[in-house]
C-alpha positions in Angstrom: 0.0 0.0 0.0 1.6 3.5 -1.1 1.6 5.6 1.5 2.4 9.2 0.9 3.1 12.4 2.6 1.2 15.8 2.1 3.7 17.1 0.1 4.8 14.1 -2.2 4.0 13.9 -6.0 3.0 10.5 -7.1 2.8 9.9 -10.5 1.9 6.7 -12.1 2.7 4.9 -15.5 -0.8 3.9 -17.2 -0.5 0.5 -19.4 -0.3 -2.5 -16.9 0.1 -0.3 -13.9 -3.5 1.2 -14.2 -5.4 -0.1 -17.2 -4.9 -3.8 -17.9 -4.3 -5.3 -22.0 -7.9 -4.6 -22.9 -7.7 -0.7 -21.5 -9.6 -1.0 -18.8 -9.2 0.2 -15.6 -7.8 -2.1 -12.9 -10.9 -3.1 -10.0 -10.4 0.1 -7.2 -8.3 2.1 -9.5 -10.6 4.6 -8.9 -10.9 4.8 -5.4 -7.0 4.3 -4.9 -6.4 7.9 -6.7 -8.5 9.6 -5.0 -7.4 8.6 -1.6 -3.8 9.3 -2.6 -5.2 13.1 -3.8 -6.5 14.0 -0.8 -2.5 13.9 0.7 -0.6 14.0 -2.7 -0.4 15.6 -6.3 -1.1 12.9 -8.4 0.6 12.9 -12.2 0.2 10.4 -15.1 3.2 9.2 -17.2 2.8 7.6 -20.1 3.8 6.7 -23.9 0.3 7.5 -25.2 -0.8 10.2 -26.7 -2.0 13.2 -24.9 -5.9 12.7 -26.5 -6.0 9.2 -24.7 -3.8 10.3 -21.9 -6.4 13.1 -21.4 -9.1 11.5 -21.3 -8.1 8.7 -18.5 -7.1 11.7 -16.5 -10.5 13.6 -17.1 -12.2 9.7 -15.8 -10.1 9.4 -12.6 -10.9 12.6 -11.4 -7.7 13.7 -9.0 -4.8 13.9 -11.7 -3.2 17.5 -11.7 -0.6 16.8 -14.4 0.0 14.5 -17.8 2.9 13.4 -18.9 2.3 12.0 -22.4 3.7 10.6 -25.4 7.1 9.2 -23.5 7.4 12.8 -22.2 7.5 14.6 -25.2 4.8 16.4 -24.2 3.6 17.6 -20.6 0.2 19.6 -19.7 -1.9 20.3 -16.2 -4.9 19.0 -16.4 -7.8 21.3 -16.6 -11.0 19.3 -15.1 -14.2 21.8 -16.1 -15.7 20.2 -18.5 -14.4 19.6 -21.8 -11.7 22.3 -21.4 -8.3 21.1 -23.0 -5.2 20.3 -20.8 -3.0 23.3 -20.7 0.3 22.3 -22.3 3.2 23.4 -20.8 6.0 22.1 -23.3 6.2 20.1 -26.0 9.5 18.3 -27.5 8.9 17.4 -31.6 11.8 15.5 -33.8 14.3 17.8 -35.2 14.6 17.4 -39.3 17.3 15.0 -39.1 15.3 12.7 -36.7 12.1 12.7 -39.1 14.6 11.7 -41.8 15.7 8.8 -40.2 11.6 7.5 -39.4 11.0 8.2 -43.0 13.8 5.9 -43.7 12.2 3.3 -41.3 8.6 3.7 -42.7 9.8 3.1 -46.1 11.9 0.1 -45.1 9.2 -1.8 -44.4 10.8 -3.8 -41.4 8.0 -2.8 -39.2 4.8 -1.3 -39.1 5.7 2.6 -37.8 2.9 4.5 -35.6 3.0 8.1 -35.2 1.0 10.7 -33.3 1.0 14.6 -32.8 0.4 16.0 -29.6 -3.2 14.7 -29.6 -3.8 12.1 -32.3 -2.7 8.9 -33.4 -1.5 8.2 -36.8 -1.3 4.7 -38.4 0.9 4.5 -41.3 -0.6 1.0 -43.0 -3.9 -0.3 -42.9 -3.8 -4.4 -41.9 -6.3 -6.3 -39.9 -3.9 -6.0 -37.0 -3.1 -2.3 -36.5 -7.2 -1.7 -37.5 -7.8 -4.2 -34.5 -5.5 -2.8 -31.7 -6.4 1.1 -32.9 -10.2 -0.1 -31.9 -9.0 -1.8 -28.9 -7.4 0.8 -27.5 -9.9 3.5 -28.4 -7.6 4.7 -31.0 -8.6 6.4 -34.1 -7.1 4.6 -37.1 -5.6 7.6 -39.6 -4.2 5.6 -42.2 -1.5 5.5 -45.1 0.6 8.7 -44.0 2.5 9.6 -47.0 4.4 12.6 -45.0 5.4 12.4 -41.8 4.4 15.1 -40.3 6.8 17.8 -38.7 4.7 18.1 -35.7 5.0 14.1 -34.9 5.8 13.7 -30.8 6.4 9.8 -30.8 6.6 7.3 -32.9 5.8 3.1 -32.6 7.9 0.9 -34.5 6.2 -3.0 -34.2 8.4 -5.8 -35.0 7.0 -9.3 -35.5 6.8 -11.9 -32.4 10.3 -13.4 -33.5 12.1 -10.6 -34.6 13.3 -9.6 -30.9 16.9 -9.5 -33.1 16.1 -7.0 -35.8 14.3 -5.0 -33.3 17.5 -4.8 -31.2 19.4 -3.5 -34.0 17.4 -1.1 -35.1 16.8 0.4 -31.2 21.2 0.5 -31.6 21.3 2.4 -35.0 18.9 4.8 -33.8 20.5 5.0 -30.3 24.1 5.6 -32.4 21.9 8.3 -34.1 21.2 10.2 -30.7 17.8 9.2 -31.0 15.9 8.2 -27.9 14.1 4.8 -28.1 13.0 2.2 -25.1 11.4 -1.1 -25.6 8.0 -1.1 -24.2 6.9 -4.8 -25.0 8.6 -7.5 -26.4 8.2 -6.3 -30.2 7.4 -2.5 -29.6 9.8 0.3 -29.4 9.1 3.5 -28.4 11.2 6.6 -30.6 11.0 10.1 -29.2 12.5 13.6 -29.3 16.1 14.0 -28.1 15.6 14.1 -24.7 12.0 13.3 -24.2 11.2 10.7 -21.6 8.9 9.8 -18.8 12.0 10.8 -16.3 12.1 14.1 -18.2 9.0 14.9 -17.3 8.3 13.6 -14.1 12.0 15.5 -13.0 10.4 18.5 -15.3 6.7 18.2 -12.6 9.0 17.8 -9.5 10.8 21.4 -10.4 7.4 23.2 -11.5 5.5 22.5 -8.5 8.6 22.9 -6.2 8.8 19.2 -4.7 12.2 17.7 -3.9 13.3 14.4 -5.6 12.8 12.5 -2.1 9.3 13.8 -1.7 7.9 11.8 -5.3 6.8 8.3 -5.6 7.2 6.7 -9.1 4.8 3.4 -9.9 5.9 1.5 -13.2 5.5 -2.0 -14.5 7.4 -2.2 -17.9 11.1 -1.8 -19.4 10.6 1.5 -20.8 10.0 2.8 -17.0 13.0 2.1 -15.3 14.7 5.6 -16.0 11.3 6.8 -14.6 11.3 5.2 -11.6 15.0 6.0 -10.8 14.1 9.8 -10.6 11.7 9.5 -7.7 12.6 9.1 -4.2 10.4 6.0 -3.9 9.5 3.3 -6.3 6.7 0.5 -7.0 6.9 -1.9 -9.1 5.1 -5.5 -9.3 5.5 -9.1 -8.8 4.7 -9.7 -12.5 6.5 -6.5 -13.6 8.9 -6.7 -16.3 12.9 -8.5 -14.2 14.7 -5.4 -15.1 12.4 -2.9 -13.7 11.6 -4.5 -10.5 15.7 -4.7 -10.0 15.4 -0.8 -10.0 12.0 -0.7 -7.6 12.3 0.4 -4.0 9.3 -1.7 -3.3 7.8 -4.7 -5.3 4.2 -4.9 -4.7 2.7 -8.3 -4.5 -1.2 -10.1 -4.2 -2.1 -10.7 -0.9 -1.1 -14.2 0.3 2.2 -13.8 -2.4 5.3 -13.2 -0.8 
């Protein structure tokens, strides 16, 4: 049970912290935010897209800040209404970068998913990418001929067995200086020089004045261990990804686990 102070952040990853494979919430998710925000400002950290990120935020009811698209893009959360999250910066790919993904669209190695600050854009339409846009709520934009100079993340999905090519290609982008984390087994996450869920829960931590030792991190995947390492306190799970629960201050388990 995470138990913070009145002047600690907490900010949570979404996918398999919060919402489960199908996007729904987790049973209590709820009710476990807004006891947290009566003590703590809560913040959401995540590689979606601030449209989706937005709404979950709007549903839960206590978040004060988004941290979206891999923390390319960061916002406060405005709760009247239908009133849009105030953005307070937003990292995009410099020229060079968006030369490189056009390269990687047009190799056809993977399918490549891009979105702007808001959107999603899906680059070929198949079966699969139609299925896991509707699964996910997503809207499936497809066949992008340009890629767009306004692009905050992109997706790259290998195949189940090509783990190998995968790796290389997170290397050459990496030798590159671009940043890239593997999210799932086949997925791998490209962003902005410098964008990243640390960024921008460090970049929360220095707006709203709290010290690294005051914030609480919670994460379950690979592309969350930076994250968790810049918060004073970390959760993680027993069926969290080995690497990331190495880097946990605490691994939470099931009752009668442990």
């Amino acid at each position: 049970m995470i138990e913070p102070t009145r002047s600690s952040l907490v900010a949570f990853d979404v996918d398999g912290t919060l919402v489960d494979r199908r996007g729904r919430l987790y049973e209590g998710a709820v009710e476990l935010m807004g006891a947290i925000a009566d003590r703590s400002v809560v913040a959401l950290c995540s590689a979606r897209p601030m449209g989706s990120l937005w709404s979950l935020g709007i549903s839960l009811r206590s978040v004060a800040f988004l941290c979206a698209s891999q923390g390319a893009v960061l916002a406060r959360l405005n709760h009247h209404l239908d009133s849009r999250p105030v953005i307070l910066y937003q990292a995009t790919f410099s020229k060079s970068e968006l030369t490189l993904l056009a390269e990687l669209n047009s190799s056809r190695i993977c399918e490549l998913w891009m979105h702007d600050q808001f959107n999603w854009f899906i680059d070929r339409e198949t079966a699969a990418t139609r299925h896991e846009a509707l699964v996910l709520g997503l809207p499936p934009q497809l066949n992008i001929g340009v890629i767009p100079s306004n692009v905050v993340k992109a997706v790259a999905i290998f195949g189940p067995l090509q783990g190998a090519r995968l790796e290389r290609v997170a290397s050459e982008l990496r030798r590159a200086g671009i940043s890239c984390a593997k999210s799932h087994a086949n997925y791998l996450e490209i962003s902005p020089r410098r964008a990243s869920k640390s960024k921008g829960l460090v970049e929360i931590q220095e707006l709203i004045g709290f010290r690294h030792a005051h914030s609480i991190a919670v994460g379950d995947s690979e592309n969350d261990i930076e994250f968790l390492r810049s918060a004073g306190t970390s959760y993680s799970f027993h069926d969290a990804h080995p690497e990331t629960k190495k880097v946990a201050s605490i691994v939470l388990t099931p009752p009668g686990i442990g």
